[in-house]
C-alpha positions, -999 to 999 in steps of 0.1 A, spaced: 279 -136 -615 303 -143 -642 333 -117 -652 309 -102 -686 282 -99 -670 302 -75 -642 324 -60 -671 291 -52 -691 271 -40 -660 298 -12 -653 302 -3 -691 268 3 -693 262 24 -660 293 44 -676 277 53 -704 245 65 -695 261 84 -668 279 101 -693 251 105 -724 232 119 -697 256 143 -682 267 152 -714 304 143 -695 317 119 -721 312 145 -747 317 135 -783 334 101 -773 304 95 -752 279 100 -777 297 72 -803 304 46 -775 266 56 -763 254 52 -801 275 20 -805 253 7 -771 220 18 -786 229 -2 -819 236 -33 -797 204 -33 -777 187 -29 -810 198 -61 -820 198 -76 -791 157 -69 -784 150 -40 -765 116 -44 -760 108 -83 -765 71 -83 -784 69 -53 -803 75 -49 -840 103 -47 -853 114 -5 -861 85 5 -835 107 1 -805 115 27 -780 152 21 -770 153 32 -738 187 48 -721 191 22 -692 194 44 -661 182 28 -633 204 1 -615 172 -24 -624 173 -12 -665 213 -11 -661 214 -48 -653 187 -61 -673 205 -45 -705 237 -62 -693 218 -95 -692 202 -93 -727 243 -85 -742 252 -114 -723 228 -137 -734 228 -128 -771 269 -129 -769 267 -163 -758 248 -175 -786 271 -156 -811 308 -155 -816 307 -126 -837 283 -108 -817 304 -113 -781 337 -99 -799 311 -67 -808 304 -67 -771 342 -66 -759 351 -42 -782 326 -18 -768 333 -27 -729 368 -15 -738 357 14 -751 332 26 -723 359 17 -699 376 48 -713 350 70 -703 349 64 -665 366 86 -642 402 80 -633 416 96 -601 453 97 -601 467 88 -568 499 105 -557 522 74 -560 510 64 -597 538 71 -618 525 101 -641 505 117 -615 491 150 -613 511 175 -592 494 204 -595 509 241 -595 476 263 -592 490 292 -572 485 324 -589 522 348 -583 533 360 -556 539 398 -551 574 411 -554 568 442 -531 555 413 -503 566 433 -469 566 420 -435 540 389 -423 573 364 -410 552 365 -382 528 341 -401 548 318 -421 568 315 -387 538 304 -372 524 280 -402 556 262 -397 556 260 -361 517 240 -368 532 215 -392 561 208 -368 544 207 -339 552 167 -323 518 169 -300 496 176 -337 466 156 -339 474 126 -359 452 115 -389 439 150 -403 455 176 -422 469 210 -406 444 236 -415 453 276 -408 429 300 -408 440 334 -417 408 366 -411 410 405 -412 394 430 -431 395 435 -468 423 449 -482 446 437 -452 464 412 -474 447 381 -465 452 366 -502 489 382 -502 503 362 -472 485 332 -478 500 326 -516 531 340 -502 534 314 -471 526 286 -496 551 298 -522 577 293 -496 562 255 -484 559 244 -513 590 228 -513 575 205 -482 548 193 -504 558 172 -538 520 163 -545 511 199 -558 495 233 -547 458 239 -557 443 270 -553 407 284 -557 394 320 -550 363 312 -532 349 347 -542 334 346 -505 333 388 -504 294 385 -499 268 359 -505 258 369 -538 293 364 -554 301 334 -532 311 298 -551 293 269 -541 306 240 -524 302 223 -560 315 248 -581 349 251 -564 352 210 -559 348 213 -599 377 239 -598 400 215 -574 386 184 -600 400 200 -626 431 213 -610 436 173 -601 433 165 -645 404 145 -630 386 135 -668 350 131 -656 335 153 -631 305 138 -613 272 161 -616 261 158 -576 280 174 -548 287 148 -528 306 126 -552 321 152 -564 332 159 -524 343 117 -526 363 119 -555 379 152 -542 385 131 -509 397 101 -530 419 121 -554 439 136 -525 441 109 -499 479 98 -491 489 129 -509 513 159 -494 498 188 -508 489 227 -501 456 233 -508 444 271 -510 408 282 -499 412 319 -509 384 343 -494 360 323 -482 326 333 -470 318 311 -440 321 273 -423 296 258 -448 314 268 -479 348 256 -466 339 220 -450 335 200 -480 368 211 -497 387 196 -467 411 168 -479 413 137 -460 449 135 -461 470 138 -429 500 149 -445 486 179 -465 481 220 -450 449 238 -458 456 276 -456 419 295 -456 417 332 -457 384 355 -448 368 380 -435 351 363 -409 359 338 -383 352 303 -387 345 290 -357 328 254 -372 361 246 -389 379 254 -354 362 233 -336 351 205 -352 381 201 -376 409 218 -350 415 250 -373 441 272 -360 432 305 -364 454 339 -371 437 376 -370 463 399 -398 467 433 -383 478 465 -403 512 472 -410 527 491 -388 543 524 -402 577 516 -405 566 486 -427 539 506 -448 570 531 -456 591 503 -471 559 491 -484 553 522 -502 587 525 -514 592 495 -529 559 499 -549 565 534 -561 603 521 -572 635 535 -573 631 558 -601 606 580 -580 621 614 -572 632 616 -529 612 632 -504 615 642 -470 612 614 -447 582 633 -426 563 638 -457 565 597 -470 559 591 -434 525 610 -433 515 593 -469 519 560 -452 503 571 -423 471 584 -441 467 547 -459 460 531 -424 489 505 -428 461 485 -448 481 469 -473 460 473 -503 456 511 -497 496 512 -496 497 494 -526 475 518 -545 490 548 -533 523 539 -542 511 526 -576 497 560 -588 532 576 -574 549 548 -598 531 557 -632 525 596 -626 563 605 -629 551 639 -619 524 631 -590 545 650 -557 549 630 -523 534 664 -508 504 663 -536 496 628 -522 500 637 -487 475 668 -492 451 647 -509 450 623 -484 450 645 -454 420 664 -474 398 634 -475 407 626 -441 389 657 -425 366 660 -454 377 694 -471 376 673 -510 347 651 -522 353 628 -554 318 623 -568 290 622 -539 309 597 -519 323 614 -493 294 636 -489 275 605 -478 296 596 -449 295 600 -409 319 631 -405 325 615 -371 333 583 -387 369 568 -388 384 576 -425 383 542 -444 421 542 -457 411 521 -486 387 540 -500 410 575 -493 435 559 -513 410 552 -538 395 584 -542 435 597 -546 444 572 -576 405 582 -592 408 618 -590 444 614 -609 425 598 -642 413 614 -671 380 618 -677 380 592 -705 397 565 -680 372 573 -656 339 564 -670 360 539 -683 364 529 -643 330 533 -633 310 516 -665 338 484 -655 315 480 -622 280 480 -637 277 443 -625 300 418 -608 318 399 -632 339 374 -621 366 389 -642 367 416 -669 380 404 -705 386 430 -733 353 418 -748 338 425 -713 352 461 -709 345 475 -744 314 469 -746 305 476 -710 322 513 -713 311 517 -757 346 519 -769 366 495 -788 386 467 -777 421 487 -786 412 516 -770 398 486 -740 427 471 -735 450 504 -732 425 520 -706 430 484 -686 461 483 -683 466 521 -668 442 510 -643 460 482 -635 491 502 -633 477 524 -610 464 492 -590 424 499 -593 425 466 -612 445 433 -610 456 415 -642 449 376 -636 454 361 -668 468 373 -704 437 400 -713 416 391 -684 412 416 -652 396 418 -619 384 440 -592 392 433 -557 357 437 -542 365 469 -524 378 486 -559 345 475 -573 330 488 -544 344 522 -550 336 518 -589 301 511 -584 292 539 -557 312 564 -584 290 551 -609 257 550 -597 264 591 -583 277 599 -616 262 580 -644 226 570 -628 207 539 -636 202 546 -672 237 543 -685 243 514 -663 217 494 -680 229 503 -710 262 491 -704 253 458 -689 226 454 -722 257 459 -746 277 430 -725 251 409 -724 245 412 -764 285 410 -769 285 378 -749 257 366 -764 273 366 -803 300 352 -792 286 321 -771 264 316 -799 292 319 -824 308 292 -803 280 270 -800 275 265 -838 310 258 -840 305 231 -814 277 215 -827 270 234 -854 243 210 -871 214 210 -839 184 227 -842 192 263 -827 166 286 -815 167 320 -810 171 352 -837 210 354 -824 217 322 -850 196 339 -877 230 357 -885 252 331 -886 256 303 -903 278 272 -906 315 273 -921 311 246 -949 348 234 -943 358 238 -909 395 238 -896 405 205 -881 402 209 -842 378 239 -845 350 223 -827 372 216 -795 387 255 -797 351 268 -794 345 244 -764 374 254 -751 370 294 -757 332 284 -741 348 271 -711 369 297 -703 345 321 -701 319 300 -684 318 320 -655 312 350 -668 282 341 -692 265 332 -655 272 363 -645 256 382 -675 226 359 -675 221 373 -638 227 405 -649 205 402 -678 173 388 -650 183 417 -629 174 445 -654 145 427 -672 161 417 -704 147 383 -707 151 383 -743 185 378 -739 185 357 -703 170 324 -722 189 330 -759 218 332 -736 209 295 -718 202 283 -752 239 295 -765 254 273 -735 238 246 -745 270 227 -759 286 238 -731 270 220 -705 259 190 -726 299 183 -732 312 193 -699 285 194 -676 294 224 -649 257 207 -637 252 233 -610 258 264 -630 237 243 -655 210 243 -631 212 276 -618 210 293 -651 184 274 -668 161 278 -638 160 317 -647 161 306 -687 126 289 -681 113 323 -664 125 342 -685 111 326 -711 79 319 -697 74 359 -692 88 361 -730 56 337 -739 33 365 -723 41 390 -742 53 388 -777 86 363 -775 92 328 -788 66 310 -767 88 277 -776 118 285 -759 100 279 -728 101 241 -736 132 244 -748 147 256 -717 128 229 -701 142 200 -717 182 215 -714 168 219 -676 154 181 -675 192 172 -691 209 189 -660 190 174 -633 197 138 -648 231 147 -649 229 150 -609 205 120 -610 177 142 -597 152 123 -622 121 138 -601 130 172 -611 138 161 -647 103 145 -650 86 176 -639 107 196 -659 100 170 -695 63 172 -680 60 206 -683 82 208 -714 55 188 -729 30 210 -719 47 244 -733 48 228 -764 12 215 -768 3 251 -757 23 269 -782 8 241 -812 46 226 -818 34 199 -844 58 174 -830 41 166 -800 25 132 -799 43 115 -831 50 80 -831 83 73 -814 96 58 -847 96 93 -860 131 112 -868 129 133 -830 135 169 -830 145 196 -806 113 199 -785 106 180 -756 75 178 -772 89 148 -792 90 130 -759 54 128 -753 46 96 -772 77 75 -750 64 92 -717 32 76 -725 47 42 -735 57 40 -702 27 25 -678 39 6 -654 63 32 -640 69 69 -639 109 68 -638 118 47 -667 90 73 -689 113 99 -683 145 81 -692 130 73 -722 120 108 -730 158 120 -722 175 88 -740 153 96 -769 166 134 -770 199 129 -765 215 137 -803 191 161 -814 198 186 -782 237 181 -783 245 157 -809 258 159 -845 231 149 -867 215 177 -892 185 190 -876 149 178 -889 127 203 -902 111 230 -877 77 209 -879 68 175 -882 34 169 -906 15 140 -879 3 125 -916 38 123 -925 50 87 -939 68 67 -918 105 54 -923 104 20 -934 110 -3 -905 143 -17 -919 155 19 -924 145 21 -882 169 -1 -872 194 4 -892 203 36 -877 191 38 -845 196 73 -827 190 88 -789 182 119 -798 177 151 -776 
């Protein structure tokens, strides 16, 4: 096969890839355009009339390399027309993914390790030991050193783990990348794909595949030969843990979590280390150096018997001594006494202690807790409790205002006296998280004290915040797409936007990704399904630009439902299509085209049901944002299923995501069609 033809053949698999995915975002779409424009000319579908062809997105490896062939052969029968054909193989080649290896001059050396504590006590015991594993002569040769650190929550698992790499670091030019797994229980747990994403990113890879497994080979390929730490905080078990594995023999793998991971021992020679509490003499320095200098002395005895009462678990010590640092009047004896009161039960904070086993073992965490809680004001306190309504992966000021009704000054000043008083953890500049045992504590508080009433409340005013503002983003994004859904009835399109305003939404989108999963689940679990699909709909630029295709997945599966139980009653009966096609969009994008046809199938179905006049026009026809547009191309289609369904995508692939004004919200079928020359003159893919 001659060089084109293989330089054409790529080019083309790398765009449709990436139209697909909605990967190659707006670059993507113009080199994707630019390919439909070529095919045009070239004679998509030999024997039919000229402006009635259905330009089909070449996915298959079959369409792929017919589509190169049909370039080829009209480049070599014009000059003009093969310089057309280079230029554009240049530019596609700019859209396929480029892993930096270690020794490319330029290359990524990632720094992802959140800070290390400055009142770290004790643990040499560990980073002894880490360094006794990577100097060990007798180490089996060809894999890299993976330590497994376990232990209860709160015992400083995350602590010693960013601490012991801080102090490696040194032994490993290539980079640190970390990700919090988030493995506290199954529910909150990452996916294998979602953290290879994370580490992806981490690595400035530019494309991110949609399907696990080359997202795993890329990881593999991104880090082989490299000497790098990589991080697996909290991790929930084996499963979640074995595709993040690098291949490289010279890197360390530190894992922390609560449970032992026997798998990763013994098929991938883990070595694992069980943290114990501190022992008192430790949690007293501890203590000390968290409540600081400036806190008045006390008798020995009495710090002594606060440490004591906090178990030696780290993240108790940590929160006693917090409150002690912030409450310049808080005694050493008034913590001492509240502790020892909780201890043998003689003081209840809300109805939690009520509820325990007065033959139990006290749970030092949670005394602590109830110490630094019964020290707030009543203000700060509903504050606390309305913060743990749901499980956010972390808690912005947009988040906490309109989770607890107050504004986002009076937000932000509330957070950061629970942080200071270590019931909350700043991450990020504005942006707060609970360690899982704090939102533990919140959330019991919460459901004695406020009930189920209030707490739907709360999660229906986060869930309405977040959806003005994805929304808000989204039309700033792609701000001329057809947008369903009341939310957009209230806003409407700046007529002269700042330069680079489209990429800041993306960008504000993106770094609040997680968290709009999180409300959408939130959302489904207290029936507000209103809100569950308008919220899909408002991600819709997200995902078509930057894929996150399992999230994608995930979300628009309850979208559909949620729209579908809409339909019954008295909602939009066509989102359900709608959240059908953006579904049919993210299984392409993880080449799952089964699924996708189902999804379109159905899609088309929806809309025939709900009398959406586009359905069944002539596939000349300007396409619109229904996948009932697509019916006409899946029925072009007869010789095979598969290539109906490409069509259908490839033939919704600007008015979903792209930049075009929107048609009108219904087609006329007696409408007049666009003159043939006008048809090929500007040939779309529209979504």
């Amino acid at each position: 096969m001659e060089p084109l033809i293989d330089l054409v053949f790529s080019a083309v698999g790398t765009v449709a890839s990436g139209a697909l995915s909605g990967a190659g975002g707006e670059m993507g779409r113009r080199i994707s355009e630019r390919l439909h424009g070529l095919l045009g000319r070239a004679g998509s579908e030999p024997g039919t009339p000229a402006g009635q062809q259905v330009l089909v997105l070449p996915v298959t490896e079959h369409e792929r390399r017919a589509a190169a062939l049909r370039l080829v052969e009209l480049a070599h029968s014009s000059p003009e027309f093969a310089r057309e054909v280079r230029e554009w193989v240049r530019e596609a080649s700019r859209l396929a993914p480029r892993p930096v290896t270690a020794v490319a001059p330029g290359a990524s050396r990632p720094q992802m390790l959140p800070p290390a504590t400055a009142a770290f006590t004790d643990r040499e015991d560990v980073l002894a030991w880490i360094k006794g594993l990577l100097d060990d002569a007798d180490r089996a040769p060809g894999a890299p050193v993976v330590a497994t650190l376990t232990g209860p929550g709160g015992i400083g698992k995350t602590a010693t783990v960013v601490r012991c790499a801080h102090e490696l670091r040194e032994r490993f030019p290539d980079g640190v990348l970390f990700v919090d797994l988030a493995g506290a229980s199954a529910g909150t747990a990452l996916t294998p794909s979602e953290a290879l994403v994370r580490l992806l990113e981490g690595l400035k890879v530019g494309t991110v595949p949609g399907d696990e497994a080359r997202q795993r080979d890329l990881f593999r390929d991104c880090t082989a030969d490299r000497r790098m730490i990589v991080v697996l905080d909290n991790a929930l078990d084996d499963a979640q843990v074995l595709p993040l594995l690098p291949a490289s023999p010279g890197s360390l793998v530190l894992v922390s979590s609560r449970h032992r991971l026997g798998r990763l021992v013994a098929e991938h020679g883990a070595h694992p280390f069980t943290l114990r509490p501190l022992s008192t003499a430790d949690s007293v320095l501890l203590l000390r150096r968290v409540a600081g200098r400036n806190r008045s002395a006390a008798p020995e005895e009495v710090v002594r018997a606060v440490a004591e009462g906090t178990g030696g678990i780290p993240l108790a010590v940590c929160t006693t001594g917090a409150g002690l640092a912030v409450r310049e009047h808080l005694s050493w004896d008034r913590v001492a006494r509240g502790l020892a009161d909780r201890i043998h039960g003689t003081r209840q904070t809300g109805a939690l202690m009520g509820d325990t086993d007065p033959h139990a073992p006290a749970d030092p965490v949670r005394l602590a807790q109830d110490v630094s809680y019964g020290e707030l004001d009543p203000e700060c306190a509903a504050f606390y409790r309305a913060l743990a309504v749901w499980s956010w992966p972390t808690v912005s000021v947009l988040c906490a205002a309109h989770a607890a009704g107050v504004e986002e000054d009076r937000a932000r000043d509330m957070l950061e006296r629970l942080a200071r008083v270590h019931l909350l953890e700043e991450v990020a500049e504005e942006r707060y998280r609970f360690h899982d045992l704090a939102r533990a504590h919140a959330r019991e508080l919460a459901v004695a004290e406020d009930g189920d009433r209030r707490m739907r409340e709360a999660v229906r005013r986060v869930a309405i915040a977040y959806l003005r503002f994805a929304a808000a983003a989204d039309l700033r994004v792609i701000p001329h797409r057809w947008h369903l859904g009341p939310v957009y009835d209230r806003l409407t399109v700046p007529e002269h936007p700042e330069p680079g305003d489209s990429a800041r939404a993306l960008r504000e989108l993106r770094a609040e990704r997680e968290n709009l999963a999180a409300v959408i689940h939130a959302a489904e679990h207290h029936g507000y399904d209103d809100l569950v699909w308008q919220l899909c709909e408002a991600m819709w630029s997200l995902h078509l630009r930057l894929g996150f295709h399992a999230q994608w997945i995930e979300t628009h599966l309850r979208g559909v439902e949620a729209a579908r139980r809409g339909a019954e009653e008295f909602g939009d009966r066509r989102a359900v299509g709608r959240m059908l096609v953006q579904l049919a969009f993210a299984y392409m994008g993880v080449g799952d085209a089964d699924r996708a046809e189902e999804a379109l199938e159905a899609a088309i179905t929806a809309d025939a049901a709900c009398g959406h006049l586009r359905a069944g026009r002539p596939p000349w026809k300007p396409s619109g944002c229904s996948a009932s547009s697509c019916g006409a191309m899946t029925r072009h289609a007869s010789a095979s299923r598969r290539p109906s369904v490409c069509s259908a995508i490839s033939a919704r692939a600007t008015t979903a995501g792209g930049t075009s004004p929107a048609p009108p919200r219904s087609w006329s079928t007696t409408s007049a069609a666009p003159s043939p020359k006008r048809a090929r003159s500007r040939p779309r893919w529209r979504g």
